[in-house]
Backbone as a printed PyTorch tensor [residue, N CA C, xyz], in Angstrom:
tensor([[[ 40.4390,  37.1720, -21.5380],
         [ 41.0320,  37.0060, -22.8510],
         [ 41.8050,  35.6860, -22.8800]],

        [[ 41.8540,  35.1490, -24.1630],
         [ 42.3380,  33.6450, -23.9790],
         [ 43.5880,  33.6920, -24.9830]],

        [[ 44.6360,  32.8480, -24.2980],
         [ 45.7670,  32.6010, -24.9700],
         [ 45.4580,  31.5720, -26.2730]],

        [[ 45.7910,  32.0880, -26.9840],
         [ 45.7320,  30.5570, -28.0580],
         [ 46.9750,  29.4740, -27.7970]],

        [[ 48.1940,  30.2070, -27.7900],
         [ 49.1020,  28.7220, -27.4170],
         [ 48.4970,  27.8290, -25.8660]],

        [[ 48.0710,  28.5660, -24.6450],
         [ 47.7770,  27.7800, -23.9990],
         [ 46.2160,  26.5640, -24.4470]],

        [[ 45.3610,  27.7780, -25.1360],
         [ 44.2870,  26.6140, -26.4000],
         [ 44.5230,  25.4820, -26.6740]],

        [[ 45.8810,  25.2120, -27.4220],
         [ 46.2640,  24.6930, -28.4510],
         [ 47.1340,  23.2940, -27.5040]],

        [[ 47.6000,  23.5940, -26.6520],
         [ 47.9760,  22.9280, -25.3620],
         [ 47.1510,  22.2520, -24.8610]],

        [[ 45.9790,  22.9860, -24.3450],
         [ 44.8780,  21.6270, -24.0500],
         [ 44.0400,  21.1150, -25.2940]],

        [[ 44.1920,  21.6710, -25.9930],
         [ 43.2890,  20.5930, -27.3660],
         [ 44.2530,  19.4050, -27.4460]],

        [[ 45.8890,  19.4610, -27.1420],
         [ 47.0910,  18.8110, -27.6390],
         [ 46.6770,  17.4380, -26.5570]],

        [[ 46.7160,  18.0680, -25.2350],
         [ 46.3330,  16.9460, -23.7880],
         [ 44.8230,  16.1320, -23.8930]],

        [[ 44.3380,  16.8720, -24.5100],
         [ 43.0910,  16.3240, -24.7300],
         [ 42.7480,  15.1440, -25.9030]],

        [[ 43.8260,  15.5030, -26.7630],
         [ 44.1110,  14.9120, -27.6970],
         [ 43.5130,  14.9200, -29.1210]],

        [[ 43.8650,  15.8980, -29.5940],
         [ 42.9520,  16.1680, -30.8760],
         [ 44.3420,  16.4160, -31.9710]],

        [[ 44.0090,  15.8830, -32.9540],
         [ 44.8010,  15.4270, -33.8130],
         [ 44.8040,  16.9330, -35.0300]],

        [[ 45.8260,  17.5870, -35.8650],
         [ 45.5630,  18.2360, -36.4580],
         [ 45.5170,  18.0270, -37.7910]],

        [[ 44.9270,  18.1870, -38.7980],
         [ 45.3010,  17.5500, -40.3100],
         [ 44.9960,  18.8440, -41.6770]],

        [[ 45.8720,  19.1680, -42.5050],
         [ 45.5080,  20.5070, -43.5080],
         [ 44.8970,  20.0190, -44.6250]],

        [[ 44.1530,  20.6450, -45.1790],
         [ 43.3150,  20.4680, -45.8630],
         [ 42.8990,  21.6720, -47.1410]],

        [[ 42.4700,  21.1670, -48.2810],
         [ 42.0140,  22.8210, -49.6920],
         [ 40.7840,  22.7080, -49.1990]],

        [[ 40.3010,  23.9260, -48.4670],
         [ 38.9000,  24.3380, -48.8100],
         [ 38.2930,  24.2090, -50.0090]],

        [[ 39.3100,  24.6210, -51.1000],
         [ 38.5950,  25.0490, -52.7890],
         [ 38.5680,  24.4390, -53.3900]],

        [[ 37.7080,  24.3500, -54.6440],
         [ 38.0220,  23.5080, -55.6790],
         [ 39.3590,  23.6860, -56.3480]],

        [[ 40.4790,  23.1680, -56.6030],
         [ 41.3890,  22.8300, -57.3850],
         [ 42.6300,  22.4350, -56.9880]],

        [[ 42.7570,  21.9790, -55.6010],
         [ 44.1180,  21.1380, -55.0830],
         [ 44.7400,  21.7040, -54.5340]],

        [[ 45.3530,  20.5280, -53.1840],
         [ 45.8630,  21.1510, -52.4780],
         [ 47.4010,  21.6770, -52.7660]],

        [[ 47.6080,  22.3460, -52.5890],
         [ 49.5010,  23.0570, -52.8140],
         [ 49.6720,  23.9180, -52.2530]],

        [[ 51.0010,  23.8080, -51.6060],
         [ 51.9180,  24.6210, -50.8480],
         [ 52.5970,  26.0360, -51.8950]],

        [[ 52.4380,  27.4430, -51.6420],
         [ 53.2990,  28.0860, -51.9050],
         [ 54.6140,  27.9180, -52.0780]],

        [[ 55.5520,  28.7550, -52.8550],
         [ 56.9630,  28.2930, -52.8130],
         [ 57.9360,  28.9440, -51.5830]],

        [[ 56.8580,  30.0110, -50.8480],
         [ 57.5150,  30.0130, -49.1880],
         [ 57.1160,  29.1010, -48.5250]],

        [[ 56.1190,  28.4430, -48.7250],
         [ 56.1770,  27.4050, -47.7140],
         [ 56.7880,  26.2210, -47.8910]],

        [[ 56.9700,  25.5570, -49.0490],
         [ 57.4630,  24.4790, -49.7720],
         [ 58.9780,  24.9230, -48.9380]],

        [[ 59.7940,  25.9020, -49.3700],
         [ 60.7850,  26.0130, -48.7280],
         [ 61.0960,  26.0560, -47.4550]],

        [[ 59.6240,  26.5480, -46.8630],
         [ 60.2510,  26.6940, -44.8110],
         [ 59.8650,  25.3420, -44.7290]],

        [[ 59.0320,  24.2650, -45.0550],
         [ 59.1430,  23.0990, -44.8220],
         [ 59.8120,  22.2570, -45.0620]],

        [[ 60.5390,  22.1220, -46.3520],
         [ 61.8700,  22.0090, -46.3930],
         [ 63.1770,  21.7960, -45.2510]],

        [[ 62.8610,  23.0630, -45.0270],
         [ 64.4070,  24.0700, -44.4280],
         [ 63.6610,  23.3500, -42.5900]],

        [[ 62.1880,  23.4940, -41.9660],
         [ 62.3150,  22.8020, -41.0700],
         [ 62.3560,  21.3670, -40.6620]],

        [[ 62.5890,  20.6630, -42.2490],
         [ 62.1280,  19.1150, -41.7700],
         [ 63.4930,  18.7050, -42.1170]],

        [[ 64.3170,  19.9820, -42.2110],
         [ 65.9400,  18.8590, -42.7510],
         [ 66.1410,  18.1960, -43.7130]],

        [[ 65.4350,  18.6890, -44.8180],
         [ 65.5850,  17.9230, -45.9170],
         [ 66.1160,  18.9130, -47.3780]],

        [[ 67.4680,  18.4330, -47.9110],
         [ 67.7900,  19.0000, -48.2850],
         [ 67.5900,  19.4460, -49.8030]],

        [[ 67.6550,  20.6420, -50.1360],
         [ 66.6350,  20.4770, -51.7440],
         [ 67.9480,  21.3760, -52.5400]],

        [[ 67.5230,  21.4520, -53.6770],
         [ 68.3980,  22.4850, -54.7180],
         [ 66.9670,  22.5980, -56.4230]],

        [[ 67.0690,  24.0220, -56.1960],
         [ 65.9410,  24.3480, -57.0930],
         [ 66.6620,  24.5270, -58.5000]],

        [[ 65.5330,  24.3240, -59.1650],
         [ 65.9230,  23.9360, -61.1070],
         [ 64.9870,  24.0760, -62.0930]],

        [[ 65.0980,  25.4500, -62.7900],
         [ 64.1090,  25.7110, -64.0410],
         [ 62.8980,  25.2260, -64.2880]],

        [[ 61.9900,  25.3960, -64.2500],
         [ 61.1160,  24.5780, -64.3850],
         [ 61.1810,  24.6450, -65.8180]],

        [[ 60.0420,  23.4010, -66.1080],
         [ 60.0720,  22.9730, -67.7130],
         [ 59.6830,  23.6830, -68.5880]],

        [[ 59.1000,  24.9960, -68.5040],
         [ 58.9730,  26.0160, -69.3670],
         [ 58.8840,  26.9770, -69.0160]],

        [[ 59.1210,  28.2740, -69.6050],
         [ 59.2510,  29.9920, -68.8520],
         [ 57.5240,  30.0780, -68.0280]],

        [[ 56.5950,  29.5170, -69.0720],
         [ 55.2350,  29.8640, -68.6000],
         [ 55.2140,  29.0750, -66.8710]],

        [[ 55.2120,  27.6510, -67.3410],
         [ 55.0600,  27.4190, -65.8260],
         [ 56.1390,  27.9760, -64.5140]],

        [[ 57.1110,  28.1810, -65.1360],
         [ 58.1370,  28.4640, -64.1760],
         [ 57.7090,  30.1870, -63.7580]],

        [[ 56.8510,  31.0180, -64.5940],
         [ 56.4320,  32.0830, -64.3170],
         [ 55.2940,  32.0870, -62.7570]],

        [[ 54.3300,  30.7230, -63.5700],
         [ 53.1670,  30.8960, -62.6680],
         [ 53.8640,  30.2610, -61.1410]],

        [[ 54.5620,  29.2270, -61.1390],
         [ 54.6540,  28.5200, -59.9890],
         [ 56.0110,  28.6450, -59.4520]],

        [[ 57.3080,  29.0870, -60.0800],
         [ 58.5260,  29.1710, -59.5710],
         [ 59.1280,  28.1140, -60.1430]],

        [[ 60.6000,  28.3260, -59.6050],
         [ 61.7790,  27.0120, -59.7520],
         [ 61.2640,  25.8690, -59.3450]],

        [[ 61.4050,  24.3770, -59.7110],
         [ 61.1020,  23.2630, -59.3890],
         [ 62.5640,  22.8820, -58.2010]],

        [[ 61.4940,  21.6590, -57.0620],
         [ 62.3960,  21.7250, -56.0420],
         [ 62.7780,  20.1120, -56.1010]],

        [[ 64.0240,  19.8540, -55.9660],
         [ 64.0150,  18.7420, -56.5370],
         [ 64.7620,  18.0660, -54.9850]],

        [[ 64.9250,  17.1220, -54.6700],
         [ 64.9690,  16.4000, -53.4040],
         [ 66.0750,  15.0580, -53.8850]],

        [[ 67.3220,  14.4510, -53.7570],
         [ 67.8360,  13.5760, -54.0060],
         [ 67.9190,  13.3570, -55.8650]],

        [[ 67.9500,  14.1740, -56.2170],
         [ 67.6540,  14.1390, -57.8950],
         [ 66.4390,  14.2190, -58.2540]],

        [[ 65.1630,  13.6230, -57.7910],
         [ 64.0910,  13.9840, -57.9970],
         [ 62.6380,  14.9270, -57.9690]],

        [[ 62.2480,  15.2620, -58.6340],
         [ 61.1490,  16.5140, -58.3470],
         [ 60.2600,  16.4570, -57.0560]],

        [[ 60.1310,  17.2920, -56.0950],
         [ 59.8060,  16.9300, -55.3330],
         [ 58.6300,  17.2190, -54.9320]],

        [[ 57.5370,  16.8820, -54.7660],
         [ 55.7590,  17.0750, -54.7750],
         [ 55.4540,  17.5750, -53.1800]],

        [[ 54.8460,  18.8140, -53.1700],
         [ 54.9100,  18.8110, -52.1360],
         [ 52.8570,  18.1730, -51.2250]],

        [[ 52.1060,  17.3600, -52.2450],
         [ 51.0690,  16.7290, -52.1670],
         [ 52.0110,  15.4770, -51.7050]],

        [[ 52.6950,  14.7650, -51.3350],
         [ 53.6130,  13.9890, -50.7100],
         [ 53.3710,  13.8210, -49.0230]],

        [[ 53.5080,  15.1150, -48.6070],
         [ 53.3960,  15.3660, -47.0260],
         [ 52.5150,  14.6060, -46.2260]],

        [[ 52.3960,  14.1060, -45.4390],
         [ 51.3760,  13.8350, -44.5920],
         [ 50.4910,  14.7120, -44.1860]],

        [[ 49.3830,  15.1130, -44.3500],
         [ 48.4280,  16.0850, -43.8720],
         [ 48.3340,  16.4550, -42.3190]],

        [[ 48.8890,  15.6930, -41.7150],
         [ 48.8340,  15.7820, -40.3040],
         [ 50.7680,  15.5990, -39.7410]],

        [[ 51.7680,  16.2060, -40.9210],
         [ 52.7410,  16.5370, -40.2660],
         [ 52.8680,  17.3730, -39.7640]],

        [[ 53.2030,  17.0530, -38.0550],
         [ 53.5090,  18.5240, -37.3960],
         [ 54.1710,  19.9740, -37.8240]],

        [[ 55.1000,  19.5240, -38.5830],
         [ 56.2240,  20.5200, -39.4710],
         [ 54.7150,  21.4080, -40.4290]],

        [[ 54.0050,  20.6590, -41.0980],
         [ 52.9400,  21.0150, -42.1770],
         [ 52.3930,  21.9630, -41.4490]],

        [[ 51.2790,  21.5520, -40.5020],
         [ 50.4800,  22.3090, -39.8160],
         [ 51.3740,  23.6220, -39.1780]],

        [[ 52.5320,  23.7230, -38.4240],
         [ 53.1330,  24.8250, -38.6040],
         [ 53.4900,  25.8070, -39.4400]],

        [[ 53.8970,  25.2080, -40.4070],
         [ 53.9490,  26.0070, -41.3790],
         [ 52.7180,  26.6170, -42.0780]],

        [[ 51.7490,  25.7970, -42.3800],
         [ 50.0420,  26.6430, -42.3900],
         [ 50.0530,  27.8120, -41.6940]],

        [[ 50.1100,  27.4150, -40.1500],
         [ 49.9290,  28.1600, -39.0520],
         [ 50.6190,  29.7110, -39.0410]],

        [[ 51.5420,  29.5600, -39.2810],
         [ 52.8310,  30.4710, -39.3770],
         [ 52.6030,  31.5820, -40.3910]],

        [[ 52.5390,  30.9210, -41.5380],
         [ 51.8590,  31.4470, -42.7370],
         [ 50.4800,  32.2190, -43.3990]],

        [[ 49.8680,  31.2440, -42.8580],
         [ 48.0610,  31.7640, -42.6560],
         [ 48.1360,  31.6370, -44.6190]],

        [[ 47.5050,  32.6920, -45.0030],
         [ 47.2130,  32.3740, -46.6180],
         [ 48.4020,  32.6050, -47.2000]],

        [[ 49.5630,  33.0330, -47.0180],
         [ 50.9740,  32.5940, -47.7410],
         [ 51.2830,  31.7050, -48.4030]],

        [[ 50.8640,  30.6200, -47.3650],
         [ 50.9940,  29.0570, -47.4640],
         [ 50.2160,  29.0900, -48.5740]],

        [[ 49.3330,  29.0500, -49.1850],
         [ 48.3730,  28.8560, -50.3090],
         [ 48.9650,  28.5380, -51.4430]],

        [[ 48.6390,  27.1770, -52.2800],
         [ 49.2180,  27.3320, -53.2300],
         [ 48.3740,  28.1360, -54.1460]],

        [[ 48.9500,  27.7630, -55.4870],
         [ 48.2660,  28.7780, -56.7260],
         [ 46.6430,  28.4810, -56.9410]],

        [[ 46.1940,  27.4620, -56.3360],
         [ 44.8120,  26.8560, -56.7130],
         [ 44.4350,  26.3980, -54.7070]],

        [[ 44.7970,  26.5660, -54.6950],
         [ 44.3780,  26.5480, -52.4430],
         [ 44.0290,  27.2250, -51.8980]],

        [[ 43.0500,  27.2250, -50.9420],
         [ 42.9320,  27.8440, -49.9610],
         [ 43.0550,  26.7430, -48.5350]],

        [[ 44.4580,  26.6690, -47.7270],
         [ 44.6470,  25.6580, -46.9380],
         [ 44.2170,  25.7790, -45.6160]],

        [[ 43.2470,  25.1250, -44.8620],
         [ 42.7900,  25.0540, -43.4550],
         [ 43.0570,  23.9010, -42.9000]],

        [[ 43.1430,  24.3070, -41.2570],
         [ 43.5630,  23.1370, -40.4950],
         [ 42.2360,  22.7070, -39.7740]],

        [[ 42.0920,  21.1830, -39.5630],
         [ 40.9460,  20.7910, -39.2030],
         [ 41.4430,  20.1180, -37.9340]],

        [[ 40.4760,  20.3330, -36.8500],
         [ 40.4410,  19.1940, -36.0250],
         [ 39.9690,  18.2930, -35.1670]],

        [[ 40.0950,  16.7920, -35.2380],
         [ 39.9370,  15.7420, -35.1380],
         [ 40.0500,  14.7490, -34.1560]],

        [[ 39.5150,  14.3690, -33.1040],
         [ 39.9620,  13.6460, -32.2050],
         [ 41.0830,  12.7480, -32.0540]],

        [[ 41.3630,  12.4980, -31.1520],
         [ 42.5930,  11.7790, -31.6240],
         [ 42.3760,   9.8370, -31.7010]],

        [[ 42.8000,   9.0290, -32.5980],
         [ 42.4260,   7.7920, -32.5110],
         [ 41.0640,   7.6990, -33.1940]],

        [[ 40.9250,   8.5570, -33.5770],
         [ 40.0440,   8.5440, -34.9660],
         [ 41.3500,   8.4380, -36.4580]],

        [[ 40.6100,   7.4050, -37.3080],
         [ 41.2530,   6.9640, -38.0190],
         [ 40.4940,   7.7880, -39.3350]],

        [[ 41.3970,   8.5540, -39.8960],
         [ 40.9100,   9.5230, -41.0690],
         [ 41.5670,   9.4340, -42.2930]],

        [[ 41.1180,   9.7480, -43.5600],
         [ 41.7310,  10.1530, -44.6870],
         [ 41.0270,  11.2630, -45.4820]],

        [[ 41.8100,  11.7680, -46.3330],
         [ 41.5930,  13.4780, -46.7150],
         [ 40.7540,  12.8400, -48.1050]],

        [[ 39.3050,  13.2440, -48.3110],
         [ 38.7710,  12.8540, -49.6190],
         [ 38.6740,  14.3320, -50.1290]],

        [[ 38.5340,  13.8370, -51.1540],
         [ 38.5280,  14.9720, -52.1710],
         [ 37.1900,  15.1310, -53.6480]],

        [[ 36.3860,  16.0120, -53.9810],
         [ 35.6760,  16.2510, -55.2910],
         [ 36.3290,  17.4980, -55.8680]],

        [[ 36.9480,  17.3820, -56.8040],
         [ 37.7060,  18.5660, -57.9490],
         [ 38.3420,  19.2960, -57.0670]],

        [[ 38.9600,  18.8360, -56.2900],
         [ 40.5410,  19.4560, -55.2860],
         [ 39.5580,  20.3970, -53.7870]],

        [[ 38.2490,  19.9320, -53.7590],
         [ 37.7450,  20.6100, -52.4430],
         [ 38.0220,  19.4450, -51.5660]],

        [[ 38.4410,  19.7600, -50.8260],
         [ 39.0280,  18.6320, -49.9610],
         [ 38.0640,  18.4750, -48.3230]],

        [[ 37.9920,  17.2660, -47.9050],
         [ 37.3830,  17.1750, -46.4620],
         [ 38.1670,  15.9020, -45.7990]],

        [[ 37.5780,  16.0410, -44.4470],
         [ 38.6430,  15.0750, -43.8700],
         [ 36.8320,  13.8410, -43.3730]],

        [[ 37.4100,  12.7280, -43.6380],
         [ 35.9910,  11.9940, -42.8940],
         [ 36.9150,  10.6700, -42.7280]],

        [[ 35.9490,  10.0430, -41.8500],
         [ 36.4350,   9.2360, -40.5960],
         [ 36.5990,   7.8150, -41.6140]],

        [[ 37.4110,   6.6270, -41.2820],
         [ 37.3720,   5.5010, -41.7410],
         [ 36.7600,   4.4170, -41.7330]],

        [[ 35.4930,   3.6660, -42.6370],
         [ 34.9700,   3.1970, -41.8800],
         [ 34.8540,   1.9130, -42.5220]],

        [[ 34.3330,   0.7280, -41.6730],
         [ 34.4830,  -0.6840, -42.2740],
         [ 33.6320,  -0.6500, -43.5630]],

        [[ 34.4030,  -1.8410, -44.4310],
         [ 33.1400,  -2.3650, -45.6660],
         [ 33.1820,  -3.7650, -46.1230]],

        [[ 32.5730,  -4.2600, -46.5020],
         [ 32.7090,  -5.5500, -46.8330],
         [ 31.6820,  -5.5540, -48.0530]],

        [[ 32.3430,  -6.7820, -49.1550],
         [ 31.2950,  -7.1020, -50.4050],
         [ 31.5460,  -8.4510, -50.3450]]])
């Protein structure tokens, strides 16, 4: 039987990079438990505030606002350690209202960015172009 933290240890030595990602069509977003444990583990301090109408504030919660400003949680780095924990931790919790969030992974020193068609999201490698 296999440990997953010891797994996750040699994928780490081996060097494989982790990055989250929407399976689904319609964008990626964090739940408002996760928005908050990421928050609350990255030290950053927030204070929540009405959102702009009863309807949205029904579907999605209080707005989290960061230094006076609203705070997005499509902002994150896809490959913050704090992020991927919190995925992890969470499993479909984490989901926002239109997500289904998975962690992908990637060698390390591979140079990636998260593309996207109508919020289904994939991760593919960077590659030269010239015109």
């Amino acid at each position: 039987m296999t440990n997953p933290e010891h797994e996750d240890l040699i994928r780490h030595l081996r060097g494989i990079q982790y990055i989250v990602i929407n399976e689904v069509h319609g964008g990626f977003g964090l739940s408002k438990e996760a928005k908050l444990l990421y928050l609350e583990r990255a030290g950053i301090a927030y204070t929540l505030v009405p959102g702009p109408d009863r309807h949205t504030e029904s579907l999605y919660g209080p707005q989290v606002e960061v230094n006076g400003n609203i705070w997005r949680d499509n902002d994150i780095a896809r490959d913050d350690p704090i992020l991927v924990d919190v995925v992890r931790q969470l499993g479909r919790q984490a989901d926002g209202s239109h997500a289904i969030l998975k962690i992908v992974e990637v060698p390390a020193g591979v140079k990636w960015n998260v593309a996207e068609y109508d919020g289904l999201e994939w991760v593919e490698e960077v590659h030269r172009t010239w015109n």
